[in-house]
C-alpha positions as CSV (number, residue, x, y, z in Angstrom):
1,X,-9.6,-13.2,6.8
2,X,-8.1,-11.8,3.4
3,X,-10.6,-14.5,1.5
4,X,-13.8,-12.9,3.7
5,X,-12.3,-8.9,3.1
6,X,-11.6,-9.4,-0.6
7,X,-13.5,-13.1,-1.6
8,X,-15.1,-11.1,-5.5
9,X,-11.2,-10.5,-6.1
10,X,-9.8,-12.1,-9.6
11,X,-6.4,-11.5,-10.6
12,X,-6.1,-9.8,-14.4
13,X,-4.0,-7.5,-16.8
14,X,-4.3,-3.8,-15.7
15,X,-4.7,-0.9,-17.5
16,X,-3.0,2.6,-16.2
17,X,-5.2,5.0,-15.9
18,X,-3.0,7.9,-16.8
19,X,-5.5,11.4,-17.3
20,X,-7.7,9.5,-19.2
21,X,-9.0,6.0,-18.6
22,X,-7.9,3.6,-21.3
23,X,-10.5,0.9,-20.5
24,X,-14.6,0.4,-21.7
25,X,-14.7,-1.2,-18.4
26,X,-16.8,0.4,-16.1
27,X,-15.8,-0.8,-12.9
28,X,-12.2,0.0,-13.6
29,X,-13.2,3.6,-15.1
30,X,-14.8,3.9,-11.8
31,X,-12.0,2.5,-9.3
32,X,-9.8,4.3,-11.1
33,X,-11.1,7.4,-10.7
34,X,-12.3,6.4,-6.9
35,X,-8.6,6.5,-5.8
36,X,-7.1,9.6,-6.8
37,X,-6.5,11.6,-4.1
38,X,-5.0,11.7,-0.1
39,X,-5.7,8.1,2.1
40,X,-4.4,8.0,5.7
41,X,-3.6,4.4,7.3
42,X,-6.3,3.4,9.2
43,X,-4.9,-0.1,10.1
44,X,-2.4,-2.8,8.7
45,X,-2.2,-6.1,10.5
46,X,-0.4,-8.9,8.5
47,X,-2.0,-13.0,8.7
48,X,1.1,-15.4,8.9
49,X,-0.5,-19.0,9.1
50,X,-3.5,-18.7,12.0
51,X,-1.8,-15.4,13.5
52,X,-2.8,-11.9,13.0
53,X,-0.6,-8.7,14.3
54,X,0.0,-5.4,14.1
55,X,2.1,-5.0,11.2
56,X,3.8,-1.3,12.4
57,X,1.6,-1.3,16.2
58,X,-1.6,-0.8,17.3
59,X,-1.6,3.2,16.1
60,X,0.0,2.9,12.6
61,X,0.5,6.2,10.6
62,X,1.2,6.0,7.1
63,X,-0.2,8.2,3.7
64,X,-1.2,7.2,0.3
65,X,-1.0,9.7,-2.6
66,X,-2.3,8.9,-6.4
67,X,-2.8,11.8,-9.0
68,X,-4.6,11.8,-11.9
69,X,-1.8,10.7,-13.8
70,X,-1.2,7.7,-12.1
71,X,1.5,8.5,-9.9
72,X,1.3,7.7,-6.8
73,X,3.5,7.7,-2.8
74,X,3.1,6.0,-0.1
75,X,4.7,5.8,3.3
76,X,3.5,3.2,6.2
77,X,5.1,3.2,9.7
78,X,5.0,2.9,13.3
79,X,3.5,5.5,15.6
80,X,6.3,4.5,18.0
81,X,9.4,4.9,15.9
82,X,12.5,5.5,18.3
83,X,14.5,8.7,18.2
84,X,18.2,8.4,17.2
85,X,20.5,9.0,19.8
86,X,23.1,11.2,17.5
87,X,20.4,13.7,16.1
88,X,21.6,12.2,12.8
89,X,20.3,9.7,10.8
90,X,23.1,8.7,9.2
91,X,24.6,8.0,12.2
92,X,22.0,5.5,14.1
93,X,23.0,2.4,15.6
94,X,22.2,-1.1,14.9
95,X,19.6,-1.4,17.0
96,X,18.2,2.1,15.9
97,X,18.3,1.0,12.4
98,X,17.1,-2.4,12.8
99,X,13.6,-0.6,14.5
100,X,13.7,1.8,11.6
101,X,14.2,-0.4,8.8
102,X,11.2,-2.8,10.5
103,X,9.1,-0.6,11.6
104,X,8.3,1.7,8.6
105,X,8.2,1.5,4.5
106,X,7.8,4.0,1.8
107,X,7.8,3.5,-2.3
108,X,6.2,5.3,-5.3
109,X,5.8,4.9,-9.1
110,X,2.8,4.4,-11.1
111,X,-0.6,2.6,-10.2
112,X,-3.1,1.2,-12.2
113,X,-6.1,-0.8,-12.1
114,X,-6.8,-4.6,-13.8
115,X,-9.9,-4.3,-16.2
116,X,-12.2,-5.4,-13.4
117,X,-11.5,-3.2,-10.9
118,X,-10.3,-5.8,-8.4
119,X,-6.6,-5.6,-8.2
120,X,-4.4,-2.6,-7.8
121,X,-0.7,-3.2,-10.0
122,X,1.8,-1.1,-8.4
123,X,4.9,-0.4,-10.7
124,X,7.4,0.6,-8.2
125,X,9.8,2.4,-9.1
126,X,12.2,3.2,-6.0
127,X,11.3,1.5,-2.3
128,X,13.0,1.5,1.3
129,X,12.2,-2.2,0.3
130,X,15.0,-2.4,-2.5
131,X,14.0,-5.7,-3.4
132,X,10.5,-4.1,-4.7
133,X,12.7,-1.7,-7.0
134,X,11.9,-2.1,-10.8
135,X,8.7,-4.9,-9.6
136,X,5.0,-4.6,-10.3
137,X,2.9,-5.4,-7.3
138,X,-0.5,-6.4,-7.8
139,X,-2.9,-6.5,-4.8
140,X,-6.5,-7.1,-4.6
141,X,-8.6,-4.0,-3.5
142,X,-11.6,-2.9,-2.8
143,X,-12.9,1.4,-2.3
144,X,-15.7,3.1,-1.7
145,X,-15.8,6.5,-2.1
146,X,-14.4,7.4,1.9
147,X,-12.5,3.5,2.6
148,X,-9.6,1.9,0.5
149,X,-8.6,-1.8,2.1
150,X,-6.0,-3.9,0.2
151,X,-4.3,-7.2,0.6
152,X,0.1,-7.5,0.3
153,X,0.2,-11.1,-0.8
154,X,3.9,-11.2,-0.4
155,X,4.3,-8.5,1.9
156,X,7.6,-7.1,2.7
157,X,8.0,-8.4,6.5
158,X,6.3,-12.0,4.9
159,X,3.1,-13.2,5.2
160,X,-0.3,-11.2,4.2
161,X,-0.9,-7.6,4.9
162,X,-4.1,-6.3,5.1
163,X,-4.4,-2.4,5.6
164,X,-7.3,0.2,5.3
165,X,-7.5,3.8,4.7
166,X,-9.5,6.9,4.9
167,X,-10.0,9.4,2.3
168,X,-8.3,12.7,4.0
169,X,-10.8,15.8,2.8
């Protein structure tokens, strides 16, 4: 499926795109400029071998934030995230936190786009995934000016996730 969603994608060198773009390239000039702004998760399912699921449920909630400066937020999780018992979340139990920890992500940094507009490089700076702390993760992409969809290679939970988004007006 990722092949069929994103088969024009080539990996390459990025270029931040921080107020101004620093590329000739027009199709990174445009993508560039094409994601800056609000995106709400429309679906994420992740392939592992010949199986495709949910990756956070069937109603997934999650928001993607990019400035013009390059900076940008995101936060992915389930729609059915459990309620702590203790009011506190520093106080959850095992179980609590184990449906937490799997059922949700956030990270932010900087974002940029590879000279042909084909690969969004994430440089993350802080994650709820600390193993993404300090990494670059580049994932092929493709926008138009209302739908985002993008590919995890290596996702976080393991195999390929594949989400899409909606520009938020």
């Amino acid at each position: 499926m990722m092949s069929q969603i994103f088969s024009r994608t080539r990996l390459a060198m990025g270029v931040l795109f921080s107020g101004v773009i620093l590329s000739a390239n027009v199709a990174c000039a445009q993508a560039a400029k094409q994601l800056v702004g609000t995106w709400r998760l429309i679906s994420a399912t992740t392939e592992q071998g010949d199986k495709t699921n949910p990756t956070y449920g069937l109603n997934p909630k999650g928001i993607l934030a990019v400035d013009a400066n390059g900076r940008y937020a995101i936060v992915t999780m389930r729609a059915d995230l459990p309620k702590v018992a203790s009011g506190t979340r520093t106080t959850t139990t095992s179980g609590e936190n184990q449906a937490l920890v799997a059922g949700s992500i956030a990270h932010f940094g900087s974002i940029s786009v590879n000279k042909t507009g084909t690969v969004l490089i994430f440089k993350v700076e802080n994650s709820t995934f600390p193993n993404w702390d300090g990494t670059e993760q580049k994932w092929p992409f493709n926008i138009s000016r209302e739908e985002l969809r993008f590919a995890v290679p290596d996702a976080s939970g393991g195999g390929t996730a594949l989400t899409a988004w909606r520009r938020v007006n």
